[in-house]
matplotlib code that plots the C-alpha trace (Angstrom):
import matplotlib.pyplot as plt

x = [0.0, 1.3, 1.1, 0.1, 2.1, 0.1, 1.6, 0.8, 0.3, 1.6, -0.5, -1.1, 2.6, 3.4, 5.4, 7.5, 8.5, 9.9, 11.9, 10.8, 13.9, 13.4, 15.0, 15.5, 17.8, 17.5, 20.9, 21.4, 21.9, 23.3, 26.0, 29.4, 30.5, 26.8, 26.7, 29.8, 29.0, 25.8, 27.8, 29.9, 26.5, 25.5, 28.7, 29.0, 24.8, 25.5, 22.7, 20.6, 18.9, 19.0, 17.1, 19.5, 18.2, 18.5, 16.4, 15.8, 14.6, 11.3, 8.5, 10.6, 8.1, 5.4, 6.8, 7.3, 5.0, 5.2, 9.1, 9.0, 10.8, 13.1, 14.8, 16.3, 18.2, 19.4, 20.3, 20.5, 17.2, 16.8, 13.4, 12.9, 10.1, 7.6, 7.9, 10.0, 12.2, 16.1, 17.7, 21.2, 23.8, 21.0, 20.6, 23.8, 23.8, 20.7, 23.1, 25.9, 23.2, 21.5, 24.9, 26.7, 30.4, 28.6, 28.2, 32.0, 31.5, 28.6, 28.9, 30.9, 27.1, 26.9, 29.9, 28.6, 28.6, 29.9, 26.0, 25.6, 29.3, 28.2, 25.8, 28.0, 29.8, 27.2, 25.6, 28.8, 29.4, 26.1, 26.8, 29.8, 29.3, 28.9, 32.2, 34.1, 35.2, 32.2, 32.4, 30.1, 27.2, 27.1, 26.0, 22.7, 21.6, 18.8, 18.3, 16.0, 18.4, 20.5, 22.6, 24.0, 22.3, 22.5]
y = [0.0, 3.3, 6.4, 9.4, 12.4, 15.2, 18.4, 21.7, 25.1, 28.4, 31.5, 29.6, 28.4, 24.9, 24.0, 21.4, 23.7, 26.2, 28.4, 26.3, 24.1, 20.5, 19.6, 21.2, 20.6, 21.7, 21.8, 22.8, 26.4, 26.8, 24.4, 26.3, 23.0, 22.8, 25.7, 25.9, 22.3, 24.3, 27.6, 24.9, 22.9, 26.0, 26.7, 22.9, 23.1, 25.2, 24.0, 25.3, 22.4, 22.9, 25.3, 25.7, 26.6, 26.5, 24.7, 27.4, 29.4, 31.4, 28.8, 25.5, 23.2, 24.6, 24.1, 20.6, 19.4, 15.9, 15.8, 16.2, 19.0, 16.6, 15.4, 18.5, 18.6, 14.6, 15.4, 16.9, 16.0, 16.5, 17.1, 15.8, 17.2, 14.7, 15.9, 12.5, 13.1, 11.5, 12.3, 11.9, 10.1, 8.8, 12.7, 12.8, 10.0, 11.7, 14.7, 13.6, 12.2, 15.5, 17.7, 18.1, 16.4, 14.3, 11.4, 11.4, 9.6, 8.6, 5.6, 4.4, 3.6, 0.7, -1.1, -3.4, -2.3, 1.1, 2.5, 1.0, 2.6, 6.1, 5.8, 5.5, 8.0, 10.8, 9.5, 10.2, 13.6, 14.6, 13.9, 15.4, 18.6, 21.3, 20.4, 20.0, 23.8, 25.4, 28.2, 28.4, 29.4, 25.8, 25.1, 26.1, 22.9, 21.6, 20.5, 17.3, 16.2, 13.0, 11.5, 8.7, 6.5, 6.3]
z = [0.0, -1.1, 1.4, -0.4, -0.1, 1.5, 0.1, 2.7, 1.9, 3.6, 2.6, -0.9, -1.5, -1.9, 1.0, -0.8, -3.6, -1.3, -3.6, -7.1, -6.2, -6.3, -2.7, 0.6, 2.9, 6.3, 8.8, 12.3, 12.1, 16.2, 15.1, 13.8, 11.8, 9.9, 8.6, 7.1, 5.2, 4.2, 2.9, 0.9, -0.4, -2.1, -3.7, -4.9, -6.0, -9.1, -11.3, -8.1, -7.3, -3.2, -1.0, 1.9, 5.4, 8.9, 11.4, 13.0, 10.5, 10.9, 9.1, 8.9, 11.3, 9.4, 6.2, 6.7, 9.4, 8.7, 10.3, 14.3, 15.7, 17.6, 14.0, 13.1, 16.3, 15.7, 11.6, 8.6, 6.9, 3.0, 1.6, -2.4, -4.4, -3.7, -0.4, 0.2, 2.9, 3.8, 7.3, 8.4, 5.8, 3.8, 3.3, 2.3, 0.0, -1.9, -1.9, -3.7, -6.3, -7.1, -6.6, -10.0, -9.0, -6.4, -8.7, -8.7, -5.1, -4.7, -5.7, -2.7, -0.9, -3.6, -1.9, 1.0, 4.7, 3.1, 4.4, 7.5, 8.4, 7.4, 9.6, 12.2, 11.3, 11.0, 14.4, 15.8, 14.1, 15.2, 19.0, 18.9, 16.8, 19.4, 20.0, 16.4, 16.3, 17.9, 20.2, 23.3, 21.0, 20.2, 23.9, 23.3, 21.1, 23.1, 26.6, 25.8, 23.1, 23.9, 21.5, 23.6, 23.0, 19.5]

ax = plt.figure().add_subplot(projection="3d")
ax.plot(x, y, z, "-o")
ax.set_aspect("equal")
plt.show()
């Protein structure tokens, strides 16, 4: 059984399509580290295919009300133009499929146990990213957010 995708409207706008670009990707904006990977996704999406924002930009929940507030605070979630939506390194795997060079590497998620270990990997970079080159702005990532466990 196939789930349809519910598409929203804000004041008449098609949530999904944001800025007519086909995916959004939407990064913790507290954390030093995360925004400068997001700085660099816009320079590397030169066909303009990404809409770049922060979390905690004015709208974002509303926008896409079918992702709970706690997952932008545990990753990176990518939404696609269905309004399909990727979190963490399977964000990042979508990434390098849409971005222009990202082909190039992309293919490294066909190779077994190559996915399972980037998702180690980006669980541990997202526990430990208020502390890869952040100042003590990065402190204020939220109080009921545990990564621990993960």
């Amino acid at each position: 059984m196939t789930v349809p995708v519910v598409r929203f409207t804000v004041r008449g706008i098609d949530t999904v399509a944001g800025l007519g670009r086909p995916y959004t990707c939407v990064y913790d904006g507290t954390c030093k580290v995360c925004t400068r990977l997001a700085h660099a996704l816009e320079k590397w999406d030169r066909d303009h295919q990404i809409e770049v924002v922060p979390s905690q930009a004015p709208g974002v929940m509303a926008r896409f009300p079918w992702i709970p507030a706690r997952a932008y605070a545990e990753a990176l979630q990518l939404i696609g133009p269905t309004g399909h939506t990727w979190q963490g390194a399977a964000a990042i795997e979508q990434l390098l499929h849409v971005l222009p060079k990202g082909k190039l590497v992309a293919w490294l998620f066909k190779i077994p146990f190559v996915r399972p270990i980037a998702d180690r990997i980006y669980k541990w970079f997202a526990r430990n990213r208020y502390h890869l080159g952040c100042g003590e702005h990065c402190q204020s990532r939220p109080v009921d957010v545990d990564f621990r466990d993960r």
